[in-house]
SERO-679388 format. One record per residue (C-alpha): residue in three letters; x, y, z. Coordinates in steps of 0.2 Angstrom, whole numbers, plus 2048, in hexadecimal, padded with zeros to 3 digits. Layout:
BEGIN
ALAXYZ
...
***
This chain:
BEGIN
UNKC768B72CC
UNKC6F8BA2BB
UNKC738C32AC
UNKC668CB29F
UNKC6A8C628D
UNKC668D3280
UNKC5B8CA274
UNKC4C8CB266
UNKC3C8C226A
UNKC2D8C1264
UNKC1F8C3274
UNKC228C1285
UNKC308B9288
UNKC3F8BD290
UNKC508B6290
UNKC5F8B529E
UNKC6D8AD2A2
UNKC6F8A22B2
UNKC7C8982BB
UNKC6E88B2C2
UNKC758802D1
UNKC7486C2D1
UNKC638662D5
UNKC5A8562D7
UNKC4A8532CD
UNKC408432D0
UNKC3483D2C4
UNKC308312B6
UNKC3882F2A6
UNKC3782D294
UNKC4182C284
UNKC3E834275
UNKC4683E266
UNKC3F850260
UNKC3A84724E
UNKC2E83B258
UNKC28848261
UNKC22853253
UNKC1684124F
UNKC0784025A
UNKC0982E256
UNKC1B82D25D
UNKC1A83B26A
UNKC1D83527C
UNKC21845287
UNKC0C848289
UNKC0A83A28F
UNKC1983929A
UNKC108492A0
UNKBFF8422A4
UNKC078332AC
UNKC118402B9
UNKC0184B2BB
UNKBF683A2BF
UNKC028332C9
UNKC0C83F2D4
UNKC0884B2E1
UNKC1085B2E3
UNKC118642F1
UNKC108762E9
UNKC0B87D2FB
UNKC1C87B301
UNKC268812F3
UNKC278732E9
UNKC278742D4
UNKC2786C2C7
UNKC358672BA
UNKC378622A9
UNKC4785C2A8
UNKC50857296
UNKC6184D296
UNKC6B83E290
UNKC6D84627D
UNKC7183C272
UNKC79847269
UNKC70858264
UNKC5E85D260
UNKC5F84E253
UNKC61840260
UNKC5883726D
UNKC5883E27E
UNKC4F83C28F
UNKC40845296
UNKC3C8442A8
UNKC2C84D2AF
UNKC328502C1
UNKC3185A2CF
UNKC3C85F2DD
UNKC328592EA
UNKC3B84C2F4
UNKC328412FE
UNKC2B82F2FB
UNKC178352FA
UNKC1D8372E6
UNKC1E8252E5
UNKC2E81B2DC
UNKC388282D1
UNKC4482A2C9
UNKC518372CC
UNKC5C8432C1
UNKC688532C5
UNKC668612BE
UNKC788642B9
UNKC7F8772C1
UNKC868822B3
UNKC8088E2A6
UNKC6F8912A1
UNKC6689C292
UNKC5589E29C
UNKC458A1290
UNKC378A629D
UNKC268AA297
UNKC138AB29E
UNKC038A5295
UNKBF8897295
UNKBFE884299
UNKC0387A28F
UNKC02887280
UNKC11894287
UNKC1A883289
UNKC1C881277
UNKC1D894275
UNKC2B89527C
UNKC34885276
UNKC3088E264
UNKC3C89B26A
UNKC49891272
UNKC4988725E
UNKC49899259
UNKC578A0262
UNKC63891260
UNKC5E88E24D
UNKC6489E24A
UNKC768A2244
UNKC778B2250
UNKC758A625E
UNKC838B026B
UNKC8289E275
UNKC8388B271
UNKC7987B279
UNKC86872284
UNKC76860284
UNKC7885E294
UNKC698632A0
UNKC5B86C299
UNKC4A8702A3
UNKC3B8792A2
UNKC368802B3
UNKC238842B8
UNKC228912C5
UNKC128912C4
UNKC0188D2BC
UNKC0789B2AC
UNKC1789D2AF
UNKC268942A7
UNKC3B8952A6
UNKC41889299
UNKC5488929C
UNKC5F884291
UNKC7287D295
UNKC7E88528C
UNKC90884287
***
């Protein structure tokens, strides 16, 4: 079940809250920290992309999608954390993966259309927005955090919180 949170933003985005179930996401991984990524010389999460999208399958025929999962904080948006490209396909035609839960709890869901990978960081811009700001009504519990894509223009970047 899902609740609508009553908020100001800019465009088309929309924002609820969820209670999201555990869920396995398999996948490959990275670390990186928000400073490196803001360094095209430092950046790793496109390539981690590029490598998933050259070297795993999905099988979007049968319901299957595709993750962005973020876990192992550090600490905050200051420290290190881990990036896995993923999708919830489980089968062995992905190849050797590695796996991550989803942690079940809370969930501030940003959800937006427009064009890959541009409403991507569009809609991060307003999850930095939202939680930047002192009216934020909820926290960041750093736990799980995951960008869904359910489909070719459409994204949910859910954020765990406290």
């Amino acid at each position: 079940m899902s609740q609508t949170v009553v908020m100001e933003t800019k465009g088309k985005t929309k924002v609820k809250i969820v209670d999201v179930d555990e869920k396995k996401i398999n996948g490959i991984t990275t670390r990186t920290t928000n400073d490196d990524e803001f360094n095209s010389k430092n950046a790793r999460i496109a390539n981690l992309w590029q490598t998933f999208d050259s070297n795993v399958s999905v099988d979007y025929k049968n319901g299957n999608r595709v993750y962005g999962v973020y876990y192992n904080y550090e600490s905050d948006a200051n420290g290190e954390f881990s990036v896995l490209a993923g999708t919830d396909q489980n089968d062995s035609s992905t190849g050797k993966l590695e796996n991550i839960n989803i942690i079940s709890g809370k969930y501030l869901v940003f959800e937006a259309k427009g064009e890959m990978p541009q409403v991507v960081i569009d809609t991060w811009g307003k999850v930095w927005e939202y939680f930047s700001s002192s009216k934020a009504e909820y926290q960041r519990a750093y736990t799980t955090d995951f960008e869904y894509y359910k489909n070719e223009n459409e994204i949910e970047v859910c954020i765990a919180i406290k």
